[in-house]
C-alpha positions as CSV (number, residue, x, y, z in Angstrom):
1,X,0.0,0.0,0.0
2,X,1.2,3.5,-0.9
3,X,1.8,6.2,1.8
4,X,-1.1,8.8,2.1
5,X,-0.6,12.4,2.4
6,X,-3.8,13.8,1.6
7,X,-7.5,12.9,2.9
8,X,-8.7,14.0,-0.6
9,X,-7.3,10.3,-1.9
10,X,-10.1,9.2,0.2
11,X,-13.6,7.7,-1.2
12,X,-16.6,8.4,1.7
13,X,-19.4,6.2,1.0
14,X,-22.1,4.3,2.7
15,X,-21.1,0.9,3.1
16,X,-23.9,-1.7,1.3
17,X,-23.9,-5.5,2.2
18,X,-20.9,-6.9,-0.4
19,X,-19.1,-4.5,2.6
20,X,-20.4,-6.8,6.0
21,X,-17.9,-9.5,5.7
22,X,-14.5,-6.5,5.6
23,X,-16.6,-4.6,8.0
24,X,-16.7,-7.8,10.3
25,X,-13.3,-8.2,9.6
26,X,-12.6,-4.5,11.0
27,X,-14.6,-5.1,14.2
28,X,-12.7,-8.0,15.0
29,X,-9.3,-5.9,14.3
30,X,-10.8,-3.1,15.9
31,X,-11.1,-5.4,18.9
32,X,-8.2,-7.4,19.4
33,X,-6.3,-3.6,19.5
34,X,-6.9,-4.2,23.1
35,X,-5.4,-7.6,23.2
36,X,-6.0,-10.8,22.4
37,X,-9.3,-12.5,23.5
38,X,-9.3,-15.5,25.6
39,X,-12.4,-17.1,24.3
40,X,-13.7,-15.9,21.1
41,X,-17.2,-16.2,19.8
42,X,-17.1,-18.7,17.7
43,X,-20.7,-17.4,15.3
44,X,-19.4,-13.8,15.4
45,X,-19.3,-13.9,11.5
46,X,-22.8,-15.2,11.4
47,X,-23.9,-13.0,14.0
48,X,-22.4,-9.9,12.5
49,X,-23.8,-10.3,8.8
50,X,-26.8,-11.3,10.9
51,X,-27.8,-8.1,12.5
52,X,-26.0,-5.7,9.5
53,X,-27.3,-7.0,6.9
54,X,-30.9,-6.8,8.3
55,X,-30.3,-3.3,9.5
56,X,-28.7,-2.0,6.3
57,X,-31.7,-4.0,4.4
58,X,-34.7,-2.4,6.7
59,X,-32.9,1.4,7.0
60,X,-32.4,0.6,11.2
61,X,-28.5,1.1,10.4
62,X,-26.5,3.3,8.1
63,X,-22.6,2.8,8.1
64,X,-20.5,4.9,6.3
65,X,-16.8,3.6,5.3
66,X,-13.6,5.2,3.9
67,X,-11.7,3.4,1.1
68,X,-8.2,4.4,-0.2
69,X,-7.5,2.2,-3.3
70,X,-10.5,0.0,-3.0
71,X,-9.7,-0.6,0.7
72,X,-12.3,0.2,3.4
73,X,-10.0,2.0,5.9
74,X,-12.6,3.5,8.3
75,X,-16.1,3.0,8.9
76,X,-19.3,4.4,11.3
77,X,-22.2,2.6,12.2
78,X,-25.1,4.4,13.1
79,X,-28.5,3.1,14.5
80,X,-32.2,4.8,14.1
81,X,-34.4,4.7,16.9
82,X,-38.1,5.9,15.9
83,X,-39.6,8.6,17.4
84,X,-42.8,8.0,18.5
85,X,-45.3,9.9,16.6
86,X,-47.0,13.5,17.6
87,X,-49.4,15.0,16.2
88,X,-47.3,18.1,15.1
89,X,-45.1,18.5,11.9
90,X,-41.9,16.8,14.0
91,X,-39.2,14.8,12.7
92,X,-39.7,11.3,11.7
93,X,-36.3,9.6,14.0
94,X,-35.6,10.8,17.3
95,X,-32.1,9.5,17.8
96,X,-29.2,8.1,15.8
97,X,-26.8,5.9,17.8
98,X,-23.1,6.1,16.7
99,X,-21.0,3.2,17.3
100,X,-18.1,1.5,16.0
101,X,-16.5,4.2,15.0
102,X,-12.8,2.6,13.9
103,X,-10.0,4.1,11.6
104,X,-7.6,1.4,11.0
105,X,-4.0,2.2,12.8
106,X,-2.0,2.6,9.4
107,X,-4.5,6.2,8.4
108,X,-5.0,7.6,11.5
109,X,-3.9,11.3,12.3
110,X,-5.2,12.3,8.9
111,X,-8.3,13.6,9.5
112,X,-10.1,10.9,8.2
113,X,-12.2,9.7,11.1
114,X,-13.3,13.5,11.3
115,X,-14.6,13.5,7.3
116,X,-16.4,9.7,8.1
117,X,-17.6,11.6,11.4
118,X,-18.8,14.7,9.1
119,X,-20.8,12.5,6.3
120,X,-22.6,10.9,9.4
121,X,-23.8,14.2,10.7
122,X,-24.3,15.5,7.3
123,X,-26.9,12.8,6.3
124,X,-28.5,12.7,9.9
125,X,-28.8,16.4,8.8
126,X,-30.5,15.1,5.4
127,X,-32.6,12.9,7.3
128,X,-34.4,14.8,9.7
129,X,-32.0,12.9,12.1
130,X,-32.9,14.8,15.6
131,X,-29.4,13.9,17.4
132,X,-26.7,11.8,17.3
133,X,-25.4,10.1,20.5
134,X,-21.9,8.2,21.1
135,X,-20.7,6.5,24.6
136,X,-17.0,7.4,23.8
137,X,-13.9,6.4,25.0
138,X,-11.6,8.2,27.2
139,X,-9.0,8.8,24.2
140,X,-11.6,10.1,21.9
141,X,-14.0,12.6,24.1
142,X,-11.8,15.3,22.6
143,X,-12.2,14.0,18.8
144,X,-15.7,13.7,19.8
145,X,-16.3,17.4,21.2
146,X,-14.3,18.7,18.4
147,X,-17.0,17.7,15.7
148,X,-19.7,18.8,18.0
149,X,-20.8,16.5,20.4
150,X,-21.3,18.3,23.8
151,X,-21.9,16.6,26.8
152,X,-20.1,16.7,31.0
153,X,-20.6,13.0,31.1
154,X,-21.6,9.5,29.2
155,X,-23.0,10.0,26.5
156,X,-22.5,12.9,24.5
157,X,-24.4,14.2,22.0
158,X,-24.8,16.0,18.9
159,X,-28.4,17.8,17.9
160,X,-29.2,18.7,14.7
161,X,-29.4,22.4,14.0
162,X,-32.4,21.6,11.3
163,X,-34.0,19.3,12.9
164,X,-37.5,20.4,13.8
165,X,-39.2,20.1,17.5
């Protein structure tokens, strides 16, 4: 693989279902950063395409991906949660749940997780998406906070300037 300079070499897309088996691949990785695991699930691939592929299918989850030469090198799940109706002209989802937010170790510092962050927030924008809320670790509050997401404590959040009440 060639050495990256510039997030412009980047492709942002959302991921479709030929992507589940790299993303599961990725969450695996993303996982064993903190060490090995002393007794892994043994249907995680099943499991995995399971739930992604029915979410991706039905709308429940959107996950965007970065690819540098055809390689997905970052990725964003997010999960809708309906809002439950009012009689008033409100928005149709009440919250979007971002997880699994991973940038693989090779393009980080780069300002990629921060444009995959930003095409998130940009389509929850799109879609009437009233906030976004991430449980975030301690190492990336600040990465958090700096694309908007305001909080003291678990979780934070990010609210939708467009989003009606």
């Amino acid at each position: 693989m060639s050495t990256v300079s510039n997030v412009d070499e980047f492709v942002i897309r959302r991921a479709t279902s030929r992507d589940i088996p790299v993303l599961a691949r990725l969450r695996r990785e993303f996982t064993l950063e903190d060490g090995p695991i002393s007794s892994p699930r043994e249907d995680f691939d099943a499991a995995f395409a399971s739930i992604v592929s029915t979410g991706l299918g039905e709308g429940r989850w959107t996950v965007w991906v970065a690819e540098h030469e055809g390689e997905i090198v970052a990725h964003a799940f997010v999960g809708l949660i309906d809002k439950i109706p009012r009689p008033l002209p409100t928005s149709s989802r009440w919250l979007g749940y971002l997880t699994n937010m991973y940038t693989k170790p090779a393009f980080r510092s780069r300002g990629l997780g921060g444009r995959v962050l930003e095409a998130a927030k940009e389509w929850a924008k799109d879609d009437d998406v009233e906030l976004l809320v991430v449980w975030p670790s301690d190492e990336s509050v600040s990465f958090y906070r700096r694309h908007g997401f305001v909080g003291e404590r678990e979780p934070l959040v990010w609210l939708n300037p467009s989003a009606s009440e």
